[in-house]
N, C-alpha and C positions, 0 to 999 in steps of 0.2 A: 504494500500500500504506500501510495507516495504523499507526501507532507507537502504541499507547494505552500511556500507563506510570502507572503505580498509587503514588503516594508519601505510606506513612500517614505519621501526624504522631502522637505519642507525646502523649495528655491525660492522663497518670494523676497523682496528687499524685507529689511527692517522698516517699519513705520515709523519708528521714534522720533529721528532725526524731523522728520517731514511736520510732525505734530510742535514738536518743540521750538521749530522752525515760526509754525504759524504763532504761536503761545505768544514766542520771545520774539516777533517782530509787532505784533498785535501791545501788548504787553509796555513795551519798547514806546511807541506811537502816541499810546495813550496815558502815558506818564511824562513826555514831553508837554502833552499838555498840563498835564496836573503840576508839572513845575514850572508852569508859567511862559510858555516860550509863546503858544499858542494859540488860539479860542478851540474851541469843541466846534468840530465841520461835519461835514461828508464824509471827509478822508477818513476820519477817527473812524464813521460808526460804518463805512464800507469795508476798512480794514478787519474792523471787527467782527463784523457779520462774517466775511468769507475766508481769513484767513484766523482768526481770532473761533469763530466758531463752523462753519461748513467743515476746514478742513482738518479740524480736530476733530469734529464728529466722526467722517470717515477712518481718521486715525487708529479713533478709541474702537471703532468696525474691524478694521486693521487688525490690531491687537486682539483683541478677543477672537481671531482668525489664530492665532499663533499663540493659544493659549497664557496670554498674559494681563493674568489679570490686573495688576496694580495699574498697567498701561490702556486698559479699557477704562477704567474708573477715573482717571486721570483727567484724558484724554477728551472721553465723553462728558464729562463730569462740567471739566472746566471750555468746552464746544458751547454746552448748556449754557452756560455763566456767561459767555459772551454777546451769543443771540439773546437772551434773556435782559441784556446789560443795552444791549442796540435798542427791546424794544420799548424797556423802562423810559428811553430816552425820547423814543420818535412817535409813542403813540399817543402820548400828550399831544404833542406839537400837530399830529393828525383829528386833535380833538373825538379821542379812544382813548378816555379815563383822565384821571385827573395825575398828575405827576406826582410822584412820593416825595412827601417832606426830606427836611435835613434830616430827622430824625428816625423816619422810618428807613431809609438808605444808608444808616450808620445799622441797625439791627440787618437787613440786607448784606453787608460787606460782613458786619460779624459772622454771621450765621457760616458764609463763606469762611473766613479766618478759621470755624470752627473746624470743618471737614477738612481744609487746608492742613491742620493742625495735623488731625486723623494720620491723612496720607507723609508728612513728614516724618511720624514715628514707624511710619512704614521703611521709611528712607536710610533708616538707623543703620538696616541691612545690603544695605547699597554703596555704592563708592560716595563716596566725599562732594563731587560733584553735586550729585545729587541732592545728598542733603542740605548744602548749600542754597541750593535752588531753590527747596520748598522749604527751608527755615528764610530765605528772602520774601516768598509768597507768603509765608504767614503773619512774617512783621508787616505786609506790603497790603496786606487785608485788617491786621490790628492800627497802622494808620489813617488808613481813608476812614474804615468806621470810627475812630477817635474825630478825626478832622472833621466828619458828617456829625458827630454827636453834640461838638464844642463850636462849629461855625470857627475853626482856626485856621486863617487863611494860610499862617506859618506851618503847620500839622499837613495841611494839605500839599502844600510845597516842600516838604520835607518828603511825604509818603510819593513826589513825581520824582525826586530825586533817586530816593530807594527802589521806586519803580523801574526807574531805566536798570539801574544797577541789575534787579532781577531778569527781566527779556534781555539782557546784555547774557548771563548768565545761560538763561535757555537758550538763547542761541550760541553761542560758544559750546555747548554739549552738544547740540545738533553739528557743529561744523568739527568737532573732535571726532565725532560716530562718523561722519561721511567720507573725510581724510583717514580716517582707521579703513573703512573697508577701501577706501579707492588706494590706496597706497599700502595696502594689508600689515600695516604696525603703525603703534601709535604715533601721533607726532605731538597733538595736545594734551596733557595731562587728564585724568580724567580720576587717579587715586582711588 
């Protein structure tokens, strides 16, 4: 009797880079504004809709494709947070609800801080990198919701500052993963 056993082999890219790409340039954009360089446009919330959330959503698809989970929850988690963040913004201005107070968008950013928090003790098991990342996103969600709580235009200039810092961060992980496999050894740090 013969045994034939069939063992596929997984060729598809890595999604991460691609997600953390969207993240940390999304991320990136809209902490420029928060430190003042900018007003809140188009750019911001087009950035956001498609690379901030469309292509995280397919990422966190991605992932859960290649059985990983932290990078499904992530991925889709913070897709969600962006579309979600677009349309807090635009469906006022469409006259589609009333716009949430300073106060209720400080409880908003917290609530996010929270699960932010979650997925950083996830990170503990992960390279350095990483935890980097999401101990930036947590302080990056414990400022705006202070800044949204206290009306502190300094809190909130401080949180674009930390901001960039962080989508600087995601994307440098994304461009470490992408020169790791194009050049198959590392070149960026990654710890």
């Amino acid at each position: 009797m013969e045994n034939n056993t069939f063992v596929a082999k997984d060729l598809t890219a890595n999604p991460g880079p691609l997600g953390l790409t969207g993240f940390g340039l999304s991320t990136m954009l809209l902490n420029l504004h928060n430190a003042g360089l900018f007003g809140m446009d188009t750019m911001i919330l087009a950035m956001g809709l498609i690379m901030g959330g469309v292509i995280q959503l397919i990422v966190g698809a991605m992932e859960w494709r290649k059985n990983n989970l932290f990078g499904t929850m992530a991925f889709s988690s913070y897709g969600a947070f962006w579309i979600s963040l677009v349309f807090l913004l635009l469906l006022p201005k469409l006259g589609l609800g009333e716009a949430p107070s300073s106060h209720a968008m400080g409880y908003y950013l917290a609530v996010w801080g929270i699960f932010s928090l979650g997925l950083f003790v996830a990170t503990l098991k992960m390279n350095k990198a990483m935890m980097w990342l999401f101990g930036t996103v947590v302080v990056l969600f414990a400022l705006l919701a202070l800044a949204n709580f206290t009306g502190s235009h300094l809190i909130h200039t401080i949180a674009g500052i930390e901001g960039i810092i962080c989508g600087a961060s995601a994307l440098y992980i994304a461009l470490a993963q992408l020169y790791e496999e194009v050049y198959q050894r590392p070149l960026l740090p990654l710890a």
